[in-house]
C-alpha positions as CSV (number, residue, x, y, z in Angstrom):
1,X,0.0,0.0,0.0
2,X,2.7,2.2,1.1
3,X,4.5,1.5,-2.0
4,X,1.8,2.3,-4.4
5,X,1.4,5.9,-3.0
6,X,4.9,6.5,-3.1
7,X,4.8,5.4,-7.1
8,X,1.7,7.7,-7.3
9,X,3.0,10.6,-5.7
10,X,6.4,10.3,-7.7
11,X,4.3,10.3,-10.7
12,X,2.3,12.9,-9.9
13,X,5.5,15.5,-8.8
14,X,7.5,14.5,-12.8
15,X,4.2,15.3,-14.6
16,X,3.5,18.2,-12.6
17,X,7.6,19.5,-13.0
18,X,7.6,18.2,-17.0
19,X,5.6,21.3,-18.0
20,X,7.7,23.8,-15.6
21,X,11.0,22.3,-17.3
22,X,9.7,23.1,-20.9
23,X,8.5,26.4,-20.6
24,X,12.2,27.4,-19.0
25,X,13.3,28.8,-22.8
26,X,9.7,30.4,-23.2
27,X,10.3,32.1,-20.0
28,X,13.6,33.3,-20.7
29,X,12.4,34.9,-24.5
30,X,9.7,36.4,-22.0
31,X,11.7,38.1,-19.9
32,X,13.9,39.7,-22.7
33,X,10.9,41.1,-24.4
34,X,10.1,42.6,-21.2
35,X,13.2,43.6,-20.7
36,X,13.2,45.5,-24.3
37,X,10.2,46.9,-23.9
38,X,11.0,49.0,-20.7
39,X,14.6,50.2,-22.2
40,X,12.0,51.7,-25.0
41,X,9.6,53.1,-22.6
42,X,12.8,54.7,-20.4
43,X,14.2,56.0,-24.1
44,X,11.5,57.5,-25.2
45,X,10.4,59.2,-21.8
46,X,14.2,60.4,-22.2
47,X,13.8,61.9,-25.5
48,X,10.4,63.8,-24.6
49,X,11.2,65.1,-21.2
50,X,11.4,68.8,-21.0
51,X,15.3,70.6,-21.1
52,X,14.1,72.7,-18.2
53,X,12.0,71.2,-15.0
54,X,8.8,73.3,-13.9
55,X,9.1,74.3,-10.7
């Protein structure tokens, strides 16, 4: 009985990690394009940012 559980539960934990473990390049490509878009969003809030500051 024992046994069986511990076949189930080992099971259970490699298809629950198999999907984690395949995604690790997808999540990687995400973060860069993240990444890109918020050096565009700081370069363009450069580039339209008044020469002078309001007081």
């Amino acid at each position: 009985m024992l046994n069986r559980i511990r076949v189930a539960v080992t099971l259970l934990a490699i298809a629950g990690l198999a999907p984690a473990l395949s995604a690790c390049h997808t999540t990687a490509g995400m973060g860069q394009d993240i990444s890109q878009g918020g050096h565009a969003l700081t370069n363009s809030a450069d580039a339209n940012a008044p020469s002078t500051p309001h007081p």
